[in-house]
MDTraj code that builds the backbone (N, CA, C; nanometers):
import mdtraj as md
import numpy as np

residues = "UNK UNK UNK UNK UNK UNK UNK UNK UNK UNK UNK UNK UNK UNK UNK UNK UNK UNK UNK UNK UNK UNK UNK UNK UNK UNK UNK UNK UNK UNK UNK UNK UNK UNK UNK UNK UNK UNK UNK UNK UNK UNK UNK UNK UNK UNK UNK UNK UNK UNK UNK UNK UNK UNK UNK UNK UNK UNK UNK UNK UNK UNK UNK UNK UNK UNK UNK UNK UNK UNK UNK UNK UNK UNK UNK UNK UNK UNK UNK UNK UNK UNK UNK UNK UNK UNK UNK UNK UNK UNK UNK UNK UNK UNK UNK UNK UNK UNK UNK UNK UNK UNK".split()
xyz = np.array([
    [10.9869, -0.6050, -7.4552],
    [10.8886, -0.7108, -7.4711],
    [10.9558, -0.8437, -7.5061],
    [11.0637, -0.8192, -7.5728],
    [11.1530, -0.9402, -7.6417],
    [11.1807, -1.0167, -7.4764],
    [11.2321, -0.9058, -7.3545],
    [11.2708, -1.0220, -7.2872],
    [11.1761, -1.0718, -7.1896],
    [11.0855, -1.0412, -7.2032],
    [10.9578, -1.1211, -7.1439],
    [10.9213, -1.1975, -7.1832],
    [10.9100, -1.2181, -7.3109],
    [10.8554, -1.3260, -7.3958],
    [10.9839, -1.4150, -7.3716],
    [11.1025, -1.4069, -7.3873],
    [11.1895, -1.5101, -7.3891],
    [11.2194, -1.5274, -7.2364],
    [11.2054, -1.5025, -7.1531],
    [11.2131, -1.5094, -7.0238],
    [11.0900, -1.6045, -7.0004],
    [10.9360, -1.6020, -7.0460],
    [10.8100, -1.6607, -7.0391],
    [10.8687, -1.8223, -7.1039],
    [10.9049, -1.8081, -7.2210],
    [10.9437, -1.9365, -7.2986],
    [11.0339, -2.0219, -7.2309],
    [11.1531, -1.9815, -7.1486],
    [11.2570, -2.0215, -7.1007],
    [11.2102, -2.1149, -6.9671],
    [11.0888, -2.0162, -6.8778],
    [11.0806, -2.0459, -6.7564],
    [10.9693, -2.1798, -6.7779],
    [10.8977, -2.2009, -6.8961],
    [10.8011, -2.2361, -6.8740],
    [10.8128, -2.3788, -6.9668],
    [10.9286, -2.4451, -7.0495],
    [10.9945, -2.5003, -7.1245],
    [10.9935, -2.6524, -7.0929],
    [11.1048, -2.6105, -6.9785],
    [11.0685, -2.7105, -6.8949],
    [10.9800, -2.8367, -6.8286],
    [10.9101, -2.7275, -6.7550],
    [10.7586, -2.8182, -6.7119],
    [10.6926, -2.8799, -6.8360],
    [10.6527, -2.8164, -6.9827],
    [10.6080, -2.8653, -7.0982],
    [10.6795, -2.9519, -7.0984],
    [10.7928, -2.9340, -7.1711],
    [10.8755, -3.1026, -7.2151],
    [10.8257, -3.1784, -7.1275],
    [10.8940, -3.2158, -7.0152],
    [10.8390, -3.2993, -6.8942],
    [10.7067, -3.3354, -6.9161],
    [10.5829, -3.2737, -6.9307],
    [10.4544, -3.3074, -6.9262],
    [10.4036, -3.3820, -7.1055],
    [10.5260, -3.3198, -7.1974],
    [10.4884, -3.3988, -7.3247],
    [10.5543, -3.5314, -7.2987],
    [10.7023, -3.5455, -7.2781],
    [10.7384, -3.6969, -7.2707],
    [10.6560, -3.7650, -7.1915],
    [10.6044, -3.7102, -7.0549],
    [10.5301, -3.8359, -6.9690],
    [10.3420, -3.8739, -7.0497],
    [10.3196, -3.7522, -7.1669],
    [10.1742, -3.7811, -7.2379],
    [10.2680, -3.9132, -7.3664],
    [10.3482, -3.8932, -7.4138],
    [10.4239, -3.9691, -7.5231],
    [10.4634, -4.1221, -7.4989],
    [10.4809, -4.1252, -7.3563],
    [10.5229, -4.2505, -7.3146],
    [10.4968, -4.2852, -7.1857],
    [10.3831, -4.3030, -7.1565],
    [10.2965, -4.2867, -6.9897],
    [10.4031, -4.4250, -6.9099],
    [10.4927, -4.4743, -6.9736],
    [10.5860, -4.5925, -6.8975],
    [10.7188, -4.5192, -6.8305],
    [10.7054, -4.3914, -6.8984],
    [10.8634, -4.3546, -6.8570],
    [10.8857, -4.3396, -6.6517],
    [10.9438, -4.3506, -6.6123],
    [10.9470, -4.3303, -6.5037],
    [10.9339, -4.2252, -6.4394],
    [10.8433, -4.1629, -6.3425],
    [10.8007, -4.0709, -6.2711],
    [10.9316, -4.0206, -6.1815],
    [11.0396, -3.9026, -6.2512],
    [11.0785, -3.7979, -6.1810],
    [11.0529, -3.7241, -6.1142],
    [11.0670, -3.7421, -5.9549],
    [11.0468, -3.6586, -5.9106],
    [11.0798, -3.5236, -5.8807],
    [11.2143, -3.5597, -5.8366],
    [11.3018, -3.4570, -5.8281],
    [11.2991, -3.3331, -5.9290],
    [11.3199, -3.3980, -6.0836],
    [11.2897, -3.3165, -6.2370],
    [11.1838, -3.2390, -6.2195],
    [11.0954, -3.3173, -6.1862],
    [10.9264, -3.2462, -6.2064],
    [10.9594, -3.0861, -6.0808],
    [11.0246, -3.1244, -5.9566],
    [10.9573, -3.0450, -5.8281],
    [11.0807, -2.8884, -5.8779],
    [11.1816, -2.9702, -5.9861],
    [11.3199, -2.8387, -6.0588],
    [11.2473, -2.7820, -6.1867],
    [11.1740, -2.8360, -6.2422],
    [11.0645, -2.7565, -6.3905],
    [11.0012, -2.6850, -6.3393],
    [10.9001, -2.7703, -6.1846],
    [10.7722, -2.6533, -6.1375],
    [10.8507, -2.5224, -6.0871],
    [10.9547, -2.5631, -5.9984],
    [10.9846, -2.4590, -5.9133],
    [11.0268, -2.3409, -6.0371],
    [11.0775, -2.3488, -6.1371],
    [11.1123, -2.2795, -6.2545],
    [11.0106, -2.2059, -6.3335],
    [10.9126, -2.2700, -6.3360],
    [10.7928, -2.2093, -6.4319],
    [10.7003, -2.1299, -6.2756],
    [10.7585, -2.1611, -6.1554],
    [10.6881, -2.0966, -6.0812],
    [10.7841, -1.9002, -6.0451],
    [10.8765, -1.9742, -6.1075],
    [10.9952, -1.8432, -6.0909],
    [10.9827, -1.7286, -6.1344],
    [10.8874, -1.7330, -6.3136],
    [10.9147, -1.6953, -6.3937],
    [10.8054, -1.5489, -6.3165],
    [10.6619, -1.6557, -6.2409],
    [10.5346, -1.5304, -6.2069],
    [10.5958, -1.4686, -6.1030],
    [10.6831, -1.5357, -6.0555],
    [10.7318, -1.4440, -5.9223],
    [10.8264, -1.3365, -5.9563],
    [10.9119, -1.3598, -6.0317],
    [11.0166, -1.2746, -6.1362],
    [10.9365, -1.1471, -6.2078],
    [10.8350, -1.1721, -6.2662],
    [10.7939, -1.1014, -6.4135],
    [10.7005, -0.9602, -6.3489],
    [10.6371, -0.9421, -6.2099],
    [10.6234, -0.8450, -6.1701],
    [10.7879, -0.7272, -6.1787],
    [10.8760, -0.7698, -6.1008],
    [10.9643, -0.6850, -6.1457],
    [11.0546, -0.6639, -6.2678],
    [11.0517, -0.7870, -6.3269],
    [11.0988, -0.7291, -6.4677],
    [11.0442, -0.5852, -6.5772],
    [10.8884, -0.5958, -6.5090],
    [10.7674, -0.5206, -6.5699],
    [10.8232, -0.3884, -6.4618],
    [10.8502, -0.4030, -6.3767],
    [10.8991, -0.2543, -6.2853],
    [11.0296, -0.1944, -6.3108],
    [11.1495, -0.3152, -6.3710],
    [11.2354, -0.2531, -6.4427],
    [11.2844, -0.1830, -6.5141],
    [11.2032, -0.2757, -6.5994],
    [11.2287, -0.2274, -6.7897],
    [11.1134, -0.1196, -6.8304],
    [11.0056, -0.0658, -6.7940],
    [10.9049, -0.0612, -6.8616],
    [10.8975, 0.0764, -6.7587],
    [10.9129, 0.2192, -6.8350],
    [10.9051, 0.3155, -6.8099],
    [10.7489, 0.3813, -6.7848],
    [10.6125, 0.3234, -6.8372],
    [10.4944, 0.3613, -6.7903],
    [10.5194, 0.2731, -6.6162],
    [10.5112, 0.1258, -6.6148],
    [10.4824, 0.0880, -6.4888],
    [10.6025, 0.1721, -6.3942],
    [10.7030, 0.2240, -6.4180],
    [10.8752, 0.2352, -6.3376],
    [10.7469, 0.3729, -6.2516],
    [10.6447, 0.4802, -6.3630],
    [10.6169, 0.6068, -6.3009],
    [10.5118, 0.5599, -6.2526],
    [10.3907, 0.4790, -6.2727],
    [10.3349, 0.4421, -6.1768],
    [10.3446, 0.3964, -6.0362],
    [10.4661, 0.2912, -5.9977],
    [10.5286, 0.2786, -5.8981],
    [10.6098, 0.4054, -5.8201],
    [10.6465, 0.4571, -5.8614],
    [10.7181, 0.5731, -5.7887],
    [10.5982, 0.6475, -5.7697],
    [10.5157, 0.6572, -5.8346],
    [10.3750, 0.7325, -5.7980],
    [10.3462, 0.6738, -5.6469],
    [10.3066, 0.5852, -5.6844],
    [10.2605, 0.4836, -5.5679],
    [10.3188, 0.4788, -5.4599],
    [10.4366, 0.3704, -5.4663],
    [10.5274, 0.3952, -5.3381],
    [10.6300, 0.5194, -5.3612],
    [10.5832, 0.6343, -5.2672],
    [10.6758, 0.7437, -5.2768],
    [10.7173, 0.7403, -5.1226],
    [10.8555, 0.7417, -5.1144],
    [10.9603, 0.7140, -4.9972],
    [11.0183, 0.9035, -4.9916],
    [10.9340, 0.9512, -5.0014],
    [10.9695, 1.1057, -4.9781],
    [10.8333, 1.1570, -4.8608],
    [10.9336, 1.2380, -4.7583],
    [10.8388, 1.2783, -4.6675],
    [10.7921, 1.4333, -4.6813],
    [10.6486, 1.4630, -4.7306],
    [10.6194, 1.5341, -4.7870],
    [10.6272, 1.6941, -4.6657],
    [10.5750, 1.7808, -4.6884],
    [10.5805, 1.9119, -4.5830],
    [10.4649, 1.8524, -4.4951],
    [10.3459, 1.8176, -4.5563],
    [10.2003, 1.8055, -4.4994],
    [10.2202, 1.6438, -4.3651],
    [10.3189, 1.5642, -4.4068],
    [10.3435, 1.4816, -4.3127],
    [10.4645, 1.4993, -4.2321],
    [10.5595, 1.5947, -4.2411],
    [10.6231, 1.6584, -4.1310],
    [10.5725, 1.7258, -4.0476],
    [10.4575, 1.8185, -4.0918],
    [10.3927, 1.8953, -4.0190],
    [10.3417, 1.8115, -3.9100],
    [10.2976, 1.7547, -3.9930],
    [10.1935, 1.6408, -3.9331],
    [10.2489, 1.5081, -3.7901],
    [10.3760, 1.5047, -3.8302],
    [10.4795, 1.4180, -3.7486],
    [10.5266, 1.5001, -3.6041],
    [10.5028, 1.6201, -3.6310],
    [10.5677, 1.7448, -3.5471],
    [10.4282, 1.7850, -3.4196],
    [10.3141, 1.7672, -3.4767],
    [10.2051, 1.7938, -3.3967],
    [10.1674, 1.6984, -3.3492],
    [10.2330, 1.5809, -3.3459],
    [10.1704, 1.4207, -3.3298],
    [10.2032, 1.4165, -3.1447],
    [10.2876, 1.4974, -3.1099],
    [10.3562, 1.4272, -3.0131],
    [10.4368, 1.3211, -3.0271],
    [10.4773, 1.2552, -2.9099],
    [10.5622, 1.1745, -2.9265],
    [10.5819, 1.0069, -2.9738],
    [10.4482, 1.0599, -3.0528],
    [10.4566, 0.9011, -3.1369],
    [10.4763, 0.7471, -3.0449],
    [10.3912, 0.7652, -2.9101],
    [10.3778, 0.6520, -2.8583],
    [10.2931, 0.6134, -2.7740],
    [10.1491, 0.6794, -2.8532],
    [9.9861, 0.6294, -2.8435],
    [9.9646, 0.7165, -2.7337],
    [10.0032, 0.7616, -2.6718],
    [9.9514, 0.9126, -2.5770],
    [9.8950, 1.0295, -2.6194],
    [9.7988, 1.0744, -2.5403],
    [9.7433, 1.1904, -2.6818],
    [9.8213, 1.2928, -2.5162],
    [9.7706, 1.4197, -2.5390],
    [9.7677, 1.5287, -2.4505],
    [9.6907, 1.5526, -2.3790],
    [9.6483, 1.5827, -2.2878],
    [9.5761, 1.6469, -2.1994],
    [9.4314, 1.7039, -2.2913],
    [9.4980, 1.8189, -2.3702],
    [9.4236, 1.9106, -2.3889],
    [9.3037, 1.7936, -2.4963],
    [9.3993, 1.6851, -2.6164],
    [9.3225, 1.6224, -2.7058],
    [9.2295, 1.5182, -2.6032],
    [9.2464, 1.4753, -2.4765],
    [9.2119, 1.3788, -2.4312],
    [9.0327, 1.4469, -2.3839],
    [9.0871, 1.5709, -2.3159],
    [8.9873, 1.6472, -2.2942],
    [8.7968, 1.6712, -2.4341],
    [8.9065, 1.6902, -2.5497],
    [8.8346, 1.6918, -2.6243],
    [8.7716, 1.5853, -2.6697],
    [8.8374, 1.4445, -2.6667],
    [8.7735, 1.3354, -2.6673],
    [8.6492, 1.2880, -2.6229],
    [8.6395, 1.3444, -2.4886],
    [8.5583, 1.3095, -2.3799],
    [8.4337, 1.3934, -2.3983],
    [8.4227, 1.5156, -2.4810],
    [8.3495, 1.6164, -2.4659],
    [8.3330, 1.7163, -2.4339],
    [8.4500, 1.7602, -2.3418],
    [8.4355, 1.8813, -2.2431],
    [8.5480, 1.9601, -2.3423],
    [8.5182, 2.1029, -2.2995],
    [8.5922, 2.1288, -2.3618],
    [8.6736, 2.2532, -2.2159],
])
top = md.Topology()
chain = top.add_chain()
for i, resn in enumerate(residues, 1):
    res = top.add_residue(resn, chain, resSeq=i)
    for name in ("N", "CA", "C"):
        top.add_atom(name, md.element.get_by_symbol(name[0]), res)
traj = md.Trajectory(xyz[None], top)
């Protein structure tokens, strides 16, 4: 949790300062460049913090492996094996059944 929170503080630091000096002194000159290197930073942090949370964090790590499971089970080999040749053609016999007749 420590490095989320300091990862949150770090990314997001930035853009604040920037947005307090320009409330403190509305004369200072409009950075652009600064401003588009803070946003892109505090924008880093939401794009980052999904996998930090998939890293570190052993409830979300088994939910994900739940989820995306990259193992091909018996029931979809089977299943891969009766398909034919996997390039939108059915068979004769399934085409038949399609149609009604049997």
């Amino acid at each position: 949790m420590i490095l989320i929170s300091a990862f949150h503080v770090l990314s997001w630091l930035p853009i604040e300062v920037y947005f307090l000096f320009m409330n403190v002194d509305p004369n200072l000159p409009f950075l652009v460049g600064l401003y588009f290197v803070a946003e892109f930073v505090a924008c880093l942090y939401t794009c980052a913090n999904p996998f930090i949370y998939a890293t570190k964090f052993d409830p979300v790590k088994q939910v994900l492996v739940r989820t995306i499971s990259c193992k091909k089970t018996e029931q979809a080999a089977e299943h891969g094996a009766n398909s034919g040749t996997g390039t939108g053609t059915t068979t004769s016999r399934n085409a038949v059944q399609l149609h009604g007749h049997k």
